[in-house]
N, C-alpha and C positions, 0 to 999 in steps of 0.2 A: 344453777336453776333448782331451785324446791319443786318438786312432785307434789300433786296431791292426787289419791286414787278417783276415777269416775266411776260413782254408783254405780251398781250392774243393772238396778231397775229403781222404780220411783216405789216406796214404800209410804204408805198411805198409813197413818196409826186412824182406826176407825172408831175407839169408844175411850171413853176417860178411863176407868181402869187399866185398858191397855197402855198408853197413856203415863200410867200413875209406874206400873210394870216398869216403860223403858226407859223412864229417867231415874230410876230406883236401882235399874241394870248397871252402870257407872256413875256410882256417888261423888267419886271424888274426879270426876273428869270435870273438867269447865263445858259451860254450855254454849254452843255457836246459836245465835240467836238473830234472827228476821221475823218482817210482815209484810203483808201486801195489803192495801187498803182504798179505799175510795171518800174522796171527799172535793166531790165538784161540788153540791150545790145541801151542804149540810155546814153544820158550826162545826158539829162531833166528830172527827173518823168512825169511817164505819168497818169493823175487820172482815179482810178476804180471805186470810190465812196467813197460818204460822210455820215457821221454816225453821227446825232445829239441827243441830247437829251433835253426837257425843263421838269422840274420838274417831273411826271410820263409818260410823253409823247415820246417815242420814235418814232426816221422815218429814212430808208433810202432812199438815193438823189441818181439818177444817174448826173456824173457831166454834161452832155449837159443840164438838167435842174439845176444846182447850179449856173453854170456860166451864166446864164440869168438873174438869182433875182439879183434886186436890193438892197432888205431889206437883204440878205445876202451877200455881200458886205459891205454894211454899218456896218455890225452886228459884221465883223469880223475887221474891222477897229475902230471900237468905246471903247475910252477908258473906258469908264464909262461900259461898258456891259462886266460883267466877264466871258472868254473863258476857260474852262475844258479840259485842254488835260494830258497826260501822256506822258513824255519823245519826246517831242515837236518839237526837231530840222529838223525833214525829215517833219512834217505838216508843217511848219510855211516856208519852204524849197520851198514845194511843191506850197502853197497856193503866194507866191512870185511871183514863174514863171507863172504860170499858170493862176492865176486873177492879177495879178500887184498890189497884196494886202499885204503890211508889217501888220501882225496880230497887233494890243495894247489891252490893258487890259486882257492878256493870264496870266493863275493861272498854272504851271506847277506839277500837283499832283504828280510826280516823287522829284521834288524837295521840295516838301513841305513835303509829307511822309518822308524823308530822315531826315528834319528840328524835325520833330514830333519824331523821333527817331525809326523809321519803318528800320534803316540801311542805307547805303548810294547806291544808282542805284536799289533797288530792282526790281524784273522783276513787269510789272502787274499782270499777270496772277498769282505767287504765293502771293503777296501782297493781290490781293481781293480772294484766297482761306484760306489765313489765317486769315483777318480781318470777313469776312461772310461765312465761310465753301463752299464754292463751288467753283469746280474744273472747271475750263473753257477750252474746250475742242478746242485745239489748232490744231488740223488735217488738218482744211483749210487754217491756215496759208501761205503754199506758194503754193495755188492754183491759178486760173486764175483770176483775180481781173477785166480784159475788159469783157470774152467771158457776153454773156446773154442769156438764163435766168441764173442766178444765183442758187445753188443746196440749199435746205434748212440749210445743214450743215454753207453753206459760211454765207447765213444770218444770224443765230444762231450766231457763231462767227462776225460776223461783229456788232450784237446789243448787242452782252455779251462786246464787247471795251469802249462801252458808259455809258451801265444801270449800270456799278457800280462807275461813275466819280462823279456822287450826293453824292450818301451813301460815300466814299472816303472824298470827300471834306470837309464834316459836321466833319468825325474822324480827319482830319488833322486841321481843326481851334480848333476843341475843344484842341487836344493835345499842338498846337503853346501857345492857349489863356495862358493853364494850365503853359508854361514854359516860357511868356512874350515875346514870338518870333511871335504876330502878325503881323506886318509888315514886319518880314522878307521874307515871301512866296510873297508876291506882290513884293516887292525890287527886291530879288532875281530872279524871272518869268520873271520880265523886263528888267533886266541887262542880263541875259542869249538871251533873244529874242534880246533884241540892236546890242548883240555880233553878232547873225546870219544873221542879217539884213545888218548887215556894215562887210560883209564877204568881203575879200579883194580882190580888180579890180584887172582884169587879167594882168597888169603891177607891181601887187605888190604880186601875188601868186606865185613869183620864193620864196618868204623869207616861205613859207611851205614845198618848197621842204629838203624830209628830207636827207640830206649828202651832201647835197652842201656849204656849212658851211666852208669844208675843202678850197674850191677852193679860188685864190688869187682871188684881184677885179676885175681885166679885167675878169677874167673868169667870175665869177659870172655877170658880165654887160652882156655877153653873154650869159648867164643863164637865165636873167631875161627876153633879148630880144625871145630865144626859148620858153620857158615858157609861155608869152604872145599868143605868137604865136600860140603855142600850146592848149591856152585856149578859142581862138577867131575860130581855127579849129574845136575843140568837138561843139560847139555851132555851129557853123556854120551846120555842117553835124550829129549833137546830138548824138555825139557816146562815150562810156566813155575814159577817158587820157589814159587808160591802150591799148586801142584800135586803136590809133592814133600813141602816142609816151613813152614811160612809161619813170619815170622819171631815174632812173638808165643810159638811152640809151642819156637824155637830160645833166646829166652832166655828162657823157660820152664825149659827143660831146663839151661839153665847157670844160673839160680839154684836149682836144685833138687838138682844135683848126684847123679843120681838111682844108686845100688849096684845095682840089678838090672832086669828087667823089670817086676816089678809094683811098684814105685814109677816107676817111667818111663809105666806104662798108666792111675797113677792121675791123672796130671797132668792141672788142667784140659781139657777141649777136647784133649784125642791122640787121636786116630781111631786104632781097634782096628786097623786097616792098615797105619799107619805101623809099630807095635808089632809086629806081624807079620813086616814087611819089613825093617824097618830097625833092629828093637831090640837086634841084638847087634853090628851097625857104630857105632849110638850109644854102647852103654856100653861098647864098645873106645875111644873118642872118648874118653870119659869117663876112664874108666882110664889113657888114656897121656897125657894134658894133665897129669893129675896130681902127675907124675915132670917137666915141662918145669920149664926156668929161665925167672921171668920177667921177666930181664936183659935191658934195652933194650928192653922191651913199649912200642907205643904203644897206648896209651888211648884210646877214644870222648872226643870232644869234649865235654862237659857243657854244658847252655845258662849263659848270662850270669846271672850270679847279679846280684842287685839292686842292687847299687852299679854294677857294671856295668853295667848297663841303665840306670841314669841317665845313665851316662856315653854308652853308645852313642846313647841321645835329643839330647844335646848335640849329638855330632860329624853324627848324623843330618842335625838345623836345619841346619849349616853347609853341607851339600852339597846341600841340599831347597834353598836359597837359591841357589846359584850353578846349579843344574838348571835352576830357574827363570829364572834371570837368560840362562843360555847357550842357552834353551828345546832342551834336551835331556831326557829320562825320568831321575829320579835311578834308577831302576834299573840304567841302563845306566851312569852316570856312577861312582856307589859301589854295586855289589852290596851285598845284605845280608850275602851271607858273608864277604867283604873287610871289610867294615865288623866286623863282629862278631870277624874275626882280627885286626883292629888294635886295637882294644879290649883284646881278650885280650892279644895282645904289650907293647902299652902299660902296659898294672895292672903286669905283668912287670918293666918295666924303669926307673925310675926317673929317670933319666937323660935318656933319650929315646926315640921309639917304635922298634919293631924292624923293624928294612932292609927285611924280605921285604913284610911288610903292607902297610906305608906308604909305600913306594917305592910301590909297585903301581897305588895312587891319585892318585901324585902324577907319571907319567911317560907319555911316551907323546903321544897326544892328548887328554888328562885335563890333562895337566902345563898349557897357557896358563890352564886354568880353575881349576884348583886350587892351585897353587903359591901363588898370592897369599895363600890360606888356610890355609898348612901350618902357621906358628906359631901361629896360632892355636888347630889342632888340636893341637898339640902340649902349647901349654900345658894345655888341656883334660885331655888322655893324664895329665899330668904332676903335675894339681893333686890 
């Protein structure tokens, strides 16, 4: 069993200067890094507070003082200064909007445990009660993360997110070192934060939406034009998509291709509101998509049609077996959507599979485990 010390009280850093002081206090220690935040009924997270830790030193930040320091800023921008989070994507989400800071040099101990062979997505909370015996008492969970003061329970829980991101880190290099996957928890941390960071502009979040795939390309131009629209409205007035316009009701509207308001009011499920509010930005929508060229349009994705999905079974086995064999999660080893775009490139090409897909699986820290099996996959792609 790993020890890790319990705070002897809750240290409160109360000004950015101080602040700037304690992260300056150990330079070269890695930072354990949390948030707490709220986001019922907003587009944006809104920050409750920040949870750091440097070697046995815990503190928590109310954000009016986080977002003043400089040195933290810096800190969380610095590639060279390793950041400690667990399951990353709503911090690194958050710290975006909120300071106009893309986090680098982020260690995601969700994904490293997963590498160490700890399972693949475990939660925290059962992770560090199996790794150190104790049970982290999750009750403040969806408490109020703005009001102040804080109840000692919320702090308890807000410093139990942090104090075991040390002890965690030391078990997950030791387990990589032991299986030659050092490099992959860095590789991996940053290719997953890349991915968040180059989250797609709101003229290209109609190709998320999920069932519009079906719709011919006019429609879908029209899709993407609501869609934008629709993402430029939550930000505008910070309220979530589901609250605005949900996507169901948006291609709705682009297979319906609706001429006025009352074929627009008749549409399944439109709330008389929307129609109200928004019926004549929609059918301007409507109206000027109509006149676009739809030269160089990209398309929604279609799912794998059934020879495909033989195929993707196939290449699946192949990597479900070396997963196993490297005891690694094939999740992490071939994502389904890498796998499902190599497929796709593959039917494409004849020849052989295409660079971007297949490269992808086969380079990196992937490459000693997988290379062995590229011709293989290949003939597969190919037969």
């Amino acid at each position: 069993m790993v020890s890790n010390p319990d705070p002897a009280h809750v240290h409160w850093v109360k000004t950015p200067g101080a602040l700037d002081d304690w992260l300056q206090s150990e330079p070269d220690e890695a930072l354990a890094l949390d948030t707490e935040f709220e986001r019922v009924s907003t587009f944006f997270p809104i920050p409750g507070l920040v949870q750091l830790g440097l070697g046995r030193q815990f503190c928590l930040v109310d954000p009016s003082v986080a977002e003043q320091s400089d040195e933290f800023r810096r800190v969380l921008a610095d590639p060279d200064r390793p950041k400690l989070l667990y399951a990353m994507s709503e911090d690194l989400e958050l710290f975006r909007h909120w300071l106009g800071v893309s986090l680098t040099g982020v260690v995601d101990l969700q994904i490293g445990a997963s590498l160490a062979g700890a399972g693949f997505s475990v939660g925290y909370a059962r992770l560090v009660e199996r790794l150190f015996g104790h049970a982290l008492d999750k009750s403040a969970t969806r408490s109020d993360w703005l009001a102040r003061p804080l109840s000692p329970e919320q702090e308890r829980y807000a410093l139990d997110d942090v104090r075991y991101l040390k002890p965690l880190y030391k078990w997950v290099a030791d387990g990589l070192e032991a299986k030659g996957l050092t490099p992959a928890l860095a590789e991996e941390s940053a290719r997953f934060a890349d991915d968040l960071n180059n989250q797609a502009e709101p003229d290209q979040y109609y190709l998320k939406v999920r069932g519009g795939w079906h719709l011919n390309q006019q429609q879908q131009r029209l899709l993407q034009a609501l869609v934008q629209w629709r993402e430029l409205e939550c930000r505008e007035r910070d309220r979530p998509r589901g609250r605005v316009l949900a996507d169901n009701l948006l291609i709705a509207i682009a297979e319906a291709v609706p001429a006025n308001t009352g074929k627009l009011a008749s549409l399944p499920d439109m709330p008389p509101v929307v129609v109200r509010r928004y019926g004549e930005t929609l059918l301007d929508l409507v109206s000027q998509t109509s006149t676009h060229s739809d030269a160089g349009f990209v398309m929604i994705t279609p799912p794998l049609t059934r020879e495909q999905q033989g195929t993707y079974k196939q290449i699946k086995r192949v990597f479900s077996d070396i997963a196993e064999q490297q005891d690694v999660p094939v999740e992490l080893l071939a994502p389904r959507r890498r796998l499902e775009a190599l497929v796709r490139d593959g039917m494409n090409d004849s020849n052989q599979a295409s660079s971007t897909s297949f490269n992808t699986l086969f380079e990196g820290w992937r490459g000693a485990m997988t290379s062995p099996a590229k011709e293989k996959i290949r003939v597969i792609l190919t037969s």
